[in-house]
N, C-alpha and C positions, 0 to 999 in steps of 0.2 A: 504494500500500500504506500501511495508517494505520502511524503511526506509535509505538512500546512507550508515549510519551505518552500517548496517547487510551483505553489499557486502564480507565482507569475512566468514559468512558462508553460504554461496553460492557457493564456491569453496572448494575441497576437501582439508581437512586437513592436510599439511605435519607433519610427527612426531614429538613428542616433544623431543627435546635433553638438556642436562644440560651442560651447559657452564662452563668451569671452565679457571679461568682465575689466575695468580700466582700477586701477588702485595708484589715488592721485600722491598719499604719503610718499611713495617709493618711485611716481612717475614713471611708470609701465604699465602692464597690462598682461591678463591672468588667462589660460582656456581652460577650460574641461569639458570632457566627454559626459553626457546627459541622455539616458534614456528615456525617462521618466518626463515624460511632457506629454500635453494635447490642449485640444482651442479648447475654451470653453464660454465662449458668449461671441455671438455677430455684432449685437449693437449693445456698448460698446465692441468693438475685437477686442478679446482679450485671451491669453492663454496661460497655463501653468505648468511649471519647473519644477520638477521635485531633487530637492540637493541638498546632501549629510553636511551637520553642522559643523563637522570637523573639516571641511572642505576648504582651503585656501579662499575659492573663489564664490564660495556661501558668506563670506565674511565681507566681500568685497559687493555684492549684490545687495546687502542687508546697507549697509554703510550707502553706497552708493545712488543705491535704489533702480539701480537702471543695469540692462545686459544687453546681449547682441546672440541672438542663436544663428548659428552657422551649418549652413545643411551640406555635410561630405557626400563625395562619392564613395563608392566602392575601392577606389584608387590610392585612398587615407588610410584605409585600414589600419596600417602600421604608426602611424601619426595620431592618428582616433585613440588607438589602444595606448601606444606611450603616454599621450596628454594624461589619460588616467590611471597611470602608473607612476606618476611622478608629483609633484610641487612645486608650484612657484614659487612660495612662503620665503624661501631663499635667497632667488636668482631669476633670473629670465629663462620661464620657459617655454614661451614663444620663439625666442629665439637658440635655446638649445632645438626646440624640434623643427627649427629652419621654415617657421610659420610669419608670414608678412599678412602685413592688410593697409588699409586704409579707416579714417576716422568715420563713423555713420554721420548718415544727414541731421539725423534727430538727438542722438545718445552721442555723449562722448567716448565709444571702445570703441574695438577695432572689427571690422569686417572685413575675413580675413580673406587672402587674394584667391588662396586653391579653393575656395569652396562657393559653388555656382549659385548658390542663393542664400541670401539674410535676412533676419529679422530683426527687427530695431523694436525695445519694448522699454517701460517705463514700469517702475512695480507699482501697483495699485494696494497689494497686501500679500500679508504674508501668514501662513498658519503653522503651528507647530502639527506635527503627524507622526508620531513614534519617532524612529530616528532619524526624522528626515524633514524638513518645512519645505511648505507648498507658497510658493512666490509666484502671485497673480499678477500679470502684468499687460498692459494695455498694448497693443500694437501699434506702433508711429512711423513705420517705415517699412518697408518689403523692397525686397532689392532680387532680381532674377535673372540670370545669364540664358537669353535665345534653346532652344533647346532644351530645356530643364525638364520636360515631359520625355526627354531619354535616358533620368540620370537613371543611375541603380544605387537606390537609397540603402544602407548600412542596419541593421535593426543589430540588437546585442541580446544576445541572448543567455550572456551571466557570464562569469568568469574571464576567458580571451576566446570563447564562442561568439560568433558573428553570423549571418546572414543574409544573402540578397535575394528576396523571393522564395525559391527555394534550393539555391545553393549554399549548402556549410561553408565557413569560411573560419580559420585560425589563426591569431594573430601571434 
């Protein structure tokens, strides 16, 4: 019998997007890999992030108030997974995982350059949820590179398990 554990692979995967969030004390800017999202209101747009409090860039969201979700291909995989294997709390690790971007139109992070479409959000709220707070946040910006209806979106499915559709993927 599976275990209360495995309930969320049991439910389909939402994609995996990279969070980037700006931390003005140190004057850089943070990513992480985020499974845990979907929309939840048209008017206003708004959507939520689910992110452990111990997370460098939970700290930098709550502080800030404001993120940028970054939607990978399949081609990050290796970049996806390291971003959440690591810390920025340190050092730049945008730029150990050789990640650029540009500043959003609405938010001050970064929209990073390898990844075909953004989202610019602003937090409206934020709720505690066992180990994890759910950060509601209004959508102010959408950014999308021509072709985006042929990416092949990333989903995680626990551990360094990954896949597109329905190809397994290891990182």
């Amino acid at each position: 019998m599976p275990s209360i554990a495995t309930f969320r692979t049991l439910l389909p995967a939402p994609p995996v997007v990279l969070v980037t969030a700006r931390d003005r004390q140190n004057d850089r800017h943070d990513t992480m890999p985020a499974a845990w999202m979907m929309p939840v209101s048209v008017r206003p747009p708004l959507l939520a992030v689910s992110i452990a409090p111990g997370r460098y860039t939970h700290s930098l969201v709550e502080r800030e108030g404001a993120f940028i979700l970054n939607v990978p291909g399949k081609d990050l995989l290796a970049k996806v997974h390291a971003a959440g294997c690591t810390s920025g709390r340190s050092g730049d690790k945008l730029a150990g995982l050789g990640l650029t971007g540009r500043t959003g139109d609405e938010v001050d992070t970064l929209i990073l350059d390898c990844c075909p479409a953004a989202v610019e959000c602003r937090v409206t709220a934020s709720h505690p949820a066992g180990d994890h707070t759910i950060f509601v946040a209004e959508v102010v910006a959408v950014h999308a590179e021509p072709g985006l209806d042929r990416l092949t979106l990333l989903q995680h499915l626990g551990g360094s398990s990954y896949c597109t559709g329905g190809e397994r993927l290891e990182a």
